[in-house]
PyMOL Python script that loads the backbone (N, CA, C, O; Angstrom):
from pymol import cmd

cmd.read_pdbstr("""\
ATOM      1  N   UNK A   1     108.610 120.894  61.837  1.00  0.00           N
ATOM      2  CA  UNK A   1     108.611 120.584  63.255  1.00  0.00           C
ATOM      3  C   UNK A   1     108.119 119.154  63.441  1.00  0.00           C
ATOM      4  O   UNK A   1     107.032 118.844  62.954  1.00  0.00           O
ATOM      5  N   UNK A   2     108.959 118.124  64.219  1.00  0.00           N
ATOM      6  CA  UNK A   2     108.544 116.696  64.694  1.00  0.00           C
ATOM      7  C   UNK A   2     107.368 116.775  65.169  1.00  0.00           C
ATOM      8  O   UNK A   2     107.135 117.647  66.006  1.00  0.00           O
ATOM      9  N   UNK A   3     106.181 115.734  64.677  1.00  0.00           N
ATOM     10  CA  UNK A   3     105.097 115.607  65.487  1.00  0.00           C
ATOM     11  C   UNK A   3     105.712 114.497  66.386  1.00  0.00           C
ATOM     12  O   UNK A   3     106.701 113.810  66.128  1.00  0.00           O
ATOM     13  N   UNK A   4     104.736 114.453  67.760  1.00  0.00           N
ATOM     14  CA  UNK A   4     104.394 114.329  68.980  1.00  0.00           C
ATOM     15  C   UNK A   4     105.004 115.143  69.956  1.00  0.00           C
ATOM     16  O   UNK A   4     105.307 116.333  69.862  1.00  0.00           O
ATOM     17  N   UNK A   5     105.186 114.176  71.142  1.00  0.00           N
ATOM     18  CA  UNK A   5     105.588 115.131  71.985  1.00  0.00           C
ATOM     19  C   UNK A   5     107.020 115.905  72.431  1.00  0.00           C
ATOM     20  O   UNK A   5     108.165 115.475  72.292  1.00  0.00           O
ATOM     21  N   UNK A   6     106.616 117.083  72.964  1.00  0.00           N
ATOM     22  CA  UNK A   6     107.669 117.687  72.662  1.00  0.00           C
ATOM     23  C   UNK A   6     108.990 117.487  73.816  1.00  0.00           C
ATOM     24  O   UNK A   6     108.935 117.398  75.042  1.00  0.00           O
ATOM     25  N   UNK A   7     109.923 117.464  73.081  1.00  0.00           N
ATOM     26  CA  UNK A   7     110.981 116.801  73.799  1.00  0.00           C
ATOM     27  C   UNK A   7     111.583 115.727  73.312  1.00  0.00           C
ATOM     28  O   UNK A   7     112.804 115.574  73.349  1.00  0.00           O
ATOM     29  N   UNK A   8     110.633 114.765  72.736  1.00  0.00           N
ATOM     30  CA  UNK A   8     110.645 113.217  72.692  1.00  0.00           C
ATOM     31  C   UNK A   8     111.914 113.025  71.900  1.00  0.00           C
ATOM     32  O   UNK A   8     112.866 112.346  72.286  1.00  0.00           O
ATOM     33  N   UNK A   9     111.847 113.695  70.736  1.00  0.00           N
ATOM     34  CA  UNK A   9     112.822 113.594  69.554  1.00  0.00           C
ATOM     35  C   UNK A   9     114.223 114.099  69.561  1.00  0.00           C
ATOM     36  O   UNK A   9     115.128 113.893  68.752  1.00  0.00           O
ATOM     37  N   UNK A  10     114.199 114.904  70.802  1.00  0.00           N
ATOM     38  CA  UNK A  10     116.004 115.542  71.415  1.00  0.00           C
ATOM     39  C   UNK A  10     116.464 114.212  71.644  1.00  0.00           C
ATOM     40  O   UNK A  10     117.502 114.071  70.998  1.00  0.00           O
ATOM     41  N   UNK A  11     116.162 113.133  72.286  1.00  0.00           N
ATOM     42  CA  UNK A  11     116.568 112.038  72.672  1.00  0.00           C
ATOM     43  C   UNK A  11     116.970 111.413  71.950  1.00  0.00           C
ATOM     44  O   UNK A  11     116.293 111.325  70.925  1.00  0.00           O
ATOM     45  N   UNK A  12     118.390 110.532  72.006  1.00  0.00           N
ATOM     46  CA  UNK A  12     118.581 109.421  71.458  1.00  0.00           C
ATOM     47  C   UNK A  12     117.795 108.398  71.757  1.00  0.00           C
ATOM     48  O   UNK A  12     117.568 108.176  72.946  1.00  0.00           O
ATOM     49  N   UNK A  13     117.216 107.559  70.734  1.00  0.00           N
ATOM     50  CA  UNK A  13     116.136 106.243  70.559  1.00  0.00           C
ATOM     51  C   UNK A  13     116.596 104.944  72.102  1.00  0.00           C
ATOM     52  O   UNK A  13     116.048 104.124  72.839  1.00  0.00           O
ATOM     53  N   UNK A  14     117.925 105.542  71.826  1.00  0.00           N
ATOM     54  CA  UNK A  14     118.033 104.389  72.685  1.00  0.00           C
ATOM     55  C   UNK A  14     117.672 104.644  74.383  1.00  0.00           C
ATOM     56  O   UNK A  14     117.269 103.827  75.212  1.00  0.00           O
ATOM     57  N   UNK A  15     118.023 106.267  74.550  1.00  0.00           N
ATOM     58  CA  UNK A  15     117.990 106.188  76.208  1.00  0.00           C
ATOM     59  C   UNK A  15     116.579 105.913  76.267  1.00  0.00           C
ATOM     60  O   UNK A  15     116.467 105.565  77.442  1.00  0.00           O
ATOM     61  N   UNK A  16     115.144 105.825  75.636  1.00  0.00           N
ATOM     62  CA  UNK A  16     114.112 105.628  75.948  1.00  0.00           C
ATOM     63  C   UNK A  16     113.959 103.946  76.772  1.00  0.00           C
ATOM     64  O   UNK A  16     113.281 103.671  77.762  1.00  0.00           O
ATOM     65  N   UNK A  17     114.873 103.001  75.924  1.00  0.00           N
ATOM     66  CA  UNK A  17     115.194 101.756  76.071  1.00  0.00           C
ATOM     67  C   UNK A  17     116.272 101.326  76.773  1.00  0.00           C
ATOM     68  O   UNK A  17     116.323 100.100  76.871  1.00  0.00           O
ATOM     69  N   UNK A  18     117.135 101.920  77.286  1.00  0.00           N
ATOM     70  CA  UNK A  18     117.642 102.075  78.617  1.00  0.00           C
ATOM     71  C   UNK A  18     116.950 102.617  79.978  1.00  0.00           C
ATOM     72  O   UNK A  18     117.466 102.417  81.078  1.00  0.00           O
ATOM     73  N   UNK A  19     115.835 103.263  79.817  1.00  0.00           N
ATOM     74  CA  UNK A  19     115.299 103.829  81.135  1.00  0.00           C
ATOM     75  C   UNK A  19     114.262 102.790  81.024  1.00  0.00           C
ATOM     76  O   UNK A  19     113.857 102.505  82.151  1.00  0.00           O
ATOM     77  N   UNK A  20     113.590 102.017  79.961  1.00  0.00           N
ATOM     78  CA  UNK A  20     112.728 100.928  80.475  1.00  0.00           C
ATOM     79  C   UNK A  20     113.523  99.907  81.030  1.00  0.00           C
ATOM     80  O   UNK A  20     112.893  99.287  81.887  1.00  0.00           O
ATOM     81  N   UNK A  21     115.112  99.348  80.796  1.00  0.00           N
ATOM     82  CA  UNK A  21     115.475  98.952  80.702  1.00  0.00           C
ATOM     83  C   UNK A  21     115.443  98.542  82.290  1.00  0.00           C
ATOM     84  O   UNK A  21     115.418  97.437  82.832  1.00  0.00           O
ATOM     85  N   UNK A  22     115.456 100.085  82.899  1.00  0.00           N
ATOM     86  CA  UNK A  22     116.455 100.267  84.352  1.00  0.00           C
ATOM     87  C   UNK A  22     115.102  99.719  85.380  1.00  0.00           C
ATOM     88  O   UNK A  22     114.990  98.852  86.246  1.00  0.00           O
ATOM     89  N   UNK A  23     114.058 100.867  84.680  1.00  0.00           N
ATOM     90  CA  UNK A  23     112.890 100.863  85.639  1.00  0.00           C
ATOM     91  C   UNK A  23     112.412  99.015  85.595  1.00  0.00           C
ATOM     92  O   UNK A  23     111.688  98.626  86.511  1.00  0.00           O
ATOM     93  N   UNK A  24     112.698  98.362  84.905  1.00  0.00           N
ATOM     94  CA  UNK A  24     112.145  97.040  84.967  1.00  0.00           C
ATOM     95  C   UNK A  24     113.017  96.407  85.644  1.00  0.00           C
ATOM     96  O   UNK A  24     112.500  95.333  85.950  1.00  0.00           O
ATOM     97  N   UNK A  25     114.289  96.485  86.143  1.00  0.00           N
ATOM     98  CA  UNK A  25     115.474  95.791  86.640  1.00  0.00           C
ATOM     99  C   UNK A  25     114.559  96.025  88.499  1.00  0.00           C
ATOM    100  O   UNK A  25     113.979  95.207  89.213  1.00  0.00           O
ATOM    101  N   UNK A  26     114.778  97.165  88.632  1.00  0.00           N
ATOM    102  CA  UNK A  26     114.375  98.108  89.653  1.00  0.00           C
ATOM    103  C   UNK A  26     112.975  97.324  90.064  1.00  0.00           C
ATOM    104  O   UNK A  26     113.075  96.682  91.109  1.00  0.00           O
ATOM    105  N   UNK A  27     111.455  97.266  89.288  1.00  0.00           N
ATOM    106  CA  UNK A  27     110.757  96.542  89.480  1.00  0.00           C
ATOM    107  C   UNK A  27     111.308  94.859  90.352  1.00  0.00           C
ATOM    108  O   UNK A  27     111.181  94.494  91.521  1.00  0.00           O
ATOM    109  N   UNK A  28     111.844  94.266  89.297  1.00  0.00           N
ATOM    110  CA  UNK A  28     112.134  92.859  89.873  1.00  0.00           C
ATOM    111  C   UNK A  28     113.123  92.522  91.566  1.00  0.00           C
ATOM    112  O   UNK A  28     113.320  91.479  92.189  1.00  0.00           O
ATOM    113  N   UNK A  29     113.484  93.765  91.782  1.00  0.00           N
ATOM    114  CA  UNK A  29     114.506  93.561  92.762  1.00  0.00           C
ATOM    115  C   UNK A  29     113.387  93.273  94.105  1.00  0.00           C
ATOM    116  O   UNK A  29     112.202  93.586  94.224  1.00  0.00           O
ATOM    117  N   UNK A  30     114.477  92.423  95.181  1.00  0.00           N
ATOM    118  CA  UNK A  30     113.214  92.383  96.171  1.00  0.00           C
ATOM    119  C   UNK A  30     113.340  93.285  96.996  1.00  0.00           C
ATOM    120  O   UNK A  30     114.397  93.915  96.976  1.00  0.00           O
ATOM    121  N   UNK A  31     112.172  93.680  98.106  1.00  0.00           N
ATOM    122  CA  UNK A  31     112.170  94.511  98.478  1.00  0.00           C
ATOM    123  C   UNK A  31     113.287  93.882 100.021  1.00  0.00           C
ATOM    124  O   UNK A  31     113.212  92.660 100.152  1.00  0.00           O
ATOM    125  N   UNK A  32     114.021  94.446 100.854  1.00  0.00           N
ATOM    126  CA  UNK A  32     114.624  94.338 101.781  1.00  0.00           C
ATOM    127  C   UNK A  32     114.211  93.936 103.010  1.00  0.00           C
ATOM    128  O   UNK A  32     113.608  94.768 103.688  1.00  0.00           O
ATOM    129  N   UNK A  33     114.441  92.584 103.563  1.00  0.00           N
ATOM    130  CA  UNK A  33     113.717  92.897 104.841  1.00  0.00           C
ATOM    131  C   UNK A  33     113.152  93.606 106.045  1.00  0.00           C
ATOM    132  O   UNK A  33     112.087  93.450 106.642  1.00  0.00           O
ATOM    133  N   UNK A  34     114.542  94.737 106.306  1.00  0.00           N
ATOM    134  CA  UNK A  34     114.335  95.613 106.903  1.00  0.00           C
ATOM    135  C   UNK A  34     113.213  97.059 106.567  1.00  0.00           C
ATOM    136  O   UNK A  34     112.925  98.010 107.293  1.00  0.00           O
ATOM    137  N   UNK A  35     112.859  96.778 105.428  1.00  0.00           N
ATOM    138  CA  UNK A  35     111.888  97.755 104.451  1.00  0.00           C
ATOM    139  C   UNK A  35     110.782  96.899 105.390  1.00  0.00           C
ATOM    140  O   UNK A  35     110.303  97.225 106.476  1.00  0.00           O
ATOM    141  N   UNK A  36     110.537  95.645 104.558  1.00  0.00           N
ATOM    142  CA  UNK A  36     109.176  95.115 105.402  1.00  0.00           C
ATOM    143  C   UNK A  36     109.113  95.091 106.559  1.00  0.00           C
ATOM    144  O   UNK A  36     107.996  94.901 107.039  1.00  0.00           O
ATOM    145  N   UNK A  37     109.979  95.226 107.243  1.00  0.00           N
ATOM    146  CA  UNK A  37     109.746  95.130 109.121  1.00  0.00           C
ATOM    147  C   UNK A  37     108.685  96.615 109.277  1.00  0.00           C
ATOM    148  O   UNK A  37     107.512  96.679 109.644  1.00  0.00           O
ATOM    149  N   UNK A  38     109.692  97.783 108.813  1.00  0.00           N
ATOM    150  CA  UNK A  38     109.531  98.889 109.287  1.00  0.00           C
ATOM    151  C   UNK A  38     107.643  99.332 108.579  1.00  0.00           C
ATOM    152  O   UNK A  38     106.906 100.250 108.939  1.00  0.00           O
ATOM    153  N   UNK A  39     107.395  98.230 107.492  1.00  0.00           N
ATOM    154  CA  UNK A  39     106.037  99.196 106.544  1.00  0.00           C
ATOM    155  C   UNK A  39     105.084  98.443 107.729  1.00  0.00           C
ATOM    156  O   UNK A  39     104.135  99.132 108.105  1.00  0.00           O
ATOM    157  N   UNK A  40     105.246  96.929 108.446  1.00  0.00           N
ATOM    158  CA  UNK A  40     104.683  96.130 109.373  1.00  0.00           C
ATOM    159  C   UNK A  40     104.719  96.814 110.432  1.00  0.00           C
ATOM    160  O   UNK A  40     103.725  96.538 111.105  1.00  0.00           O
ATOM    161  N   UNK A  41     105.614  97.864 111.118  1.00  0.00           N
ATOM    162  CA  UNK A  41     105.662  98.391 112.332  1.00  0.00           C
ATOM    163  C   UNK A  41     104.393  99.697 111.613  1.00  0.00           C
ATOM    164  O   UNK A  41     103.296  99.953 112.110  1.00  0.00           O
ATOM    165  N   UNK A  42     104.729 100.049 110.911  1.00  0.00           N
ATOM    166  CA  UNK A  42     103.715 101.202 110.091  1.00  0.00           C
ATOM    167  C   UNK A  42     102.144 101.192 110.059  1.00  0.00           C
ATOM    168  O   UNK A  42     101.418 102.185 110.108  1.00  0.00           O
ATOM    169  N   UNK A  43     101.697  99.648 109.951  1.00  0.00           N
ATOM    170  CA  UNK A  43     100.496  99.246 109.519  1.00  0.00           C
ATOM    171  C   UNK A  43      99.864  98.900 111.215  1.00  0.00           C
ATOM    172  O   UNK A  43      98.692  98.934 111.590  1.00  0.00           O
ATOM    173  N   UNK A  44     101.160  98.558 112.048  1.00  0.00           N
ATOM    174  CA  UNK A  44     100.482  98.017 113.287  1.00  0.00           C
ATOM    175  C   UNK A  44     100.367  99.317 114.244  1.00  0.00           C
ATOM    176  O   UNK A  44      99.937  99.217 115.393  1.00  0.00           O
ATOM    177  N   UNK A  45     100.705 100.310 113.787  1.00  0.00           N
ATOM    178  CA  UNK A  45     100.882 101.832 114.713  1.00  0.00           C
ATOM    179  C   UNK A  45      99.432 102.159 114.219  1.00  0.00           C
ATOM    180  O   UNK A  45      98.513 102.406 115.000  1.00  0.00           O
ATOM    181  N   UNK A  46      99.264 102.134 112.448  1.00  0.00           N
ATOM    182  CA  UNK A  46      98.119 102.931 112.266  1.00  0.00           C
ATOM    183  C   UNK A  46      96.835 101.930 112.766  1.00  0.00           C
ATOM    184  O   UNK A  46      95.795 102.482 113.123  1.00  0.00           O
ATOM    185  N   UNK A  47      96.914 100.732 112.780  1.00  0.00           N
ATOM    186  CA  UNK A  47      95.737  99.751 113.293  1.00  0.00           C
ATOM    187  C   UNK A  47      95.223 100.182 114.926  1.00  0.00           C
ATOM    188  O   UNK A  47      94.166  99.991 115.528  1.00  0.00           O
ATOM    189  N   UNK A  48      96.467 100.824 115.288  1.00  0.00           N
ATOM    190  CA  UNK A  48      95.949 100.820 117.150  1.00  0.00           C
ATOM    191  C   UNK A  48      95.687 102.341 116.957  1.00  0.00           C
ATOM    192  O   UNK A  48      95.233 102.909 117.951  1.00  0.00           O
ATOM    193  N   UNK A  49      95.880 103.045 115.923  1.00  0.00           N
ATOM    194  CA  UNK A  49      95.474 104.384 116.095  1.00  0.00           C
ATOM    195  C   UNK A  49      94.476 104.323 115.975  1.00  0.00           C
ATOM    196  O   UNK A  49      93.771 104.848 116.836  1.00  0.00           O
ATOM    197  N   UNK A  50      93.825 103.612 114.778  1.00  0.00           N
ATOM    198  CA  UNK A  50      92.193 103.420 114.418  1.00  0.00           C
ATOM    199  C   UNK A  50      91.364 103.013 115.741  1.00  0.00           C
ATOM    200  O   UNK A  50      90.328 103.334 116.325  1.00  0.00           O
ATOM    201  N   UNK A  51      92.254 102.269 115.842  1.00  0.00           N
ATOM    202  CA  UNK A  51      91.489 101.474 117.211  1.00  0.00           C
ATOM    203  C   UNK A  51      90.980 102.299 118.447  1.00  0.00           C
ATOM    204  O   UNK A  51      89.988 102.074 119.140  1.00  0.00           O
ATOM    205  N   UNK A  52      92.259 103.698 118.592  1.00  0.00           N
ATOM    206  CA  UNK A  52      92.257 103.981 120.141  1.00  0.00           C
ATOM    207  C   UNK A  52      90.917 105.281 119.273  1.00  0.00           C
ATOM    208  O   UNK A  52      89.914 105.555 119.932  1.00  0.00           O
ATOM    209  N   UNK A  53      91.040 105.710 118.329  1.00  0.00           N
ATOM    210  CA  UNK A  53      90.191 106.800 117.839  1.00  0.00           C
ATOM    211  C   UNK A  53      88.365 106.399 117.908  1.00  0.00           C
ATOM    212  O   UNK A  53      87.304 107.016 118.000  1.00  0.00           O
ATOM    213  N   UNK A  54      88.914 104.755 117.781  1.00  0.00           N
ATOM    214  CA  UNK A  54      87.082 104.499 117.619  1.00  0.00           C
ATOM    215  C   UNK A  54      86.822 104.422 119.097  1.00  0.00           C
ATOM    216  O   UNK A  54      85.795 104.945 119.530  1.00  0.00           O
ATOM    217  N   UNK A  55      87.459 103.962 119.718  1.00  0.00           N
ATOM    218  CA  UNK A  55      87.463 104.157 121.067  1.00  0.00           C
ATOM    219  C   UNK A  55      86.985 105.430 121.689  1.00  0.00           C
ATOM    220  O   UNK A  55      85.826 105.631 122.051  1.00  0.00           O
ATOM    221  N   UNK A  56      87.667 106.006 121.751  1.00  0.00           N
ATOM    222  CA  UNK A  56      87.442 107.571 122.253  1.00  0.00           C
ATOM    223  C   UNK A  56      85.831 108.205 121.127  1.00  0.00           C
ATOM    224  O   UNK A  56      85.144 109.128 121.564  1.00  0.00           O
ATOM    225  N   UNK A  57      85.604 107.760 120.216  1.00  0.00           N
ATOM    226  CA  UNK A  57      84.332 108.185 119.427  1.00  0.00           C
ATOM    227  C   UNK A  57      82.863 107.464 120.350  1.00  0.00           C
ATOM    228  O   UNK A  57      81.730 107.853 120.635  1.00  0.00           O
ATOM    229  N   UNK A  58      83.548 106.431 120.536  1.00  0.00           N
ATOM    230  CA  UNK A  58      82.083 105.907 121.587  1.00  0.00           C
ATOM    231  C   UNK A  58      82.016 106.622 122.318  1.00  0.00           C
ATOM    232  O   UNK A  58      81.134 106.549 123.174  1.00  0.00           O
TER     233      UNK A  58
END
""", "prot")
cmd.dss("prot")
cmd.show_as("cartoon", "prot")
cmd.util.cbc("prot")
cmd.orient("prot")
């Protein structure tokens, strides 16, 4: 029986080096503007939530 883990060795050598391959492509891509608008509309909803909550705590 192959030591390590199990599974590892069903694989051809290479798809291991194709899925780093992909996930690093994937890393470098930029993110979309419309992504950043919407995480900026995200951050400014939860800022006035904080806000209206400390509010109402006084």
């Amino acid at each position: 029986m192959p030591v390590g883990q199990p599974g590892v060795n069903a694989f051809h050598p290479s798809v291991a080096d194709q899925l780093r391959s992909y996930y690093q492509s994937v890393q470098e891509e930029g993110i979309p503007d419309r992504f950043m608008q919407l995480l900026e509309k995200l951050d400014a909803a939860e800022r006035s939530n904080q806000a209206i909550a400390k509010d109402v705590a006084q």
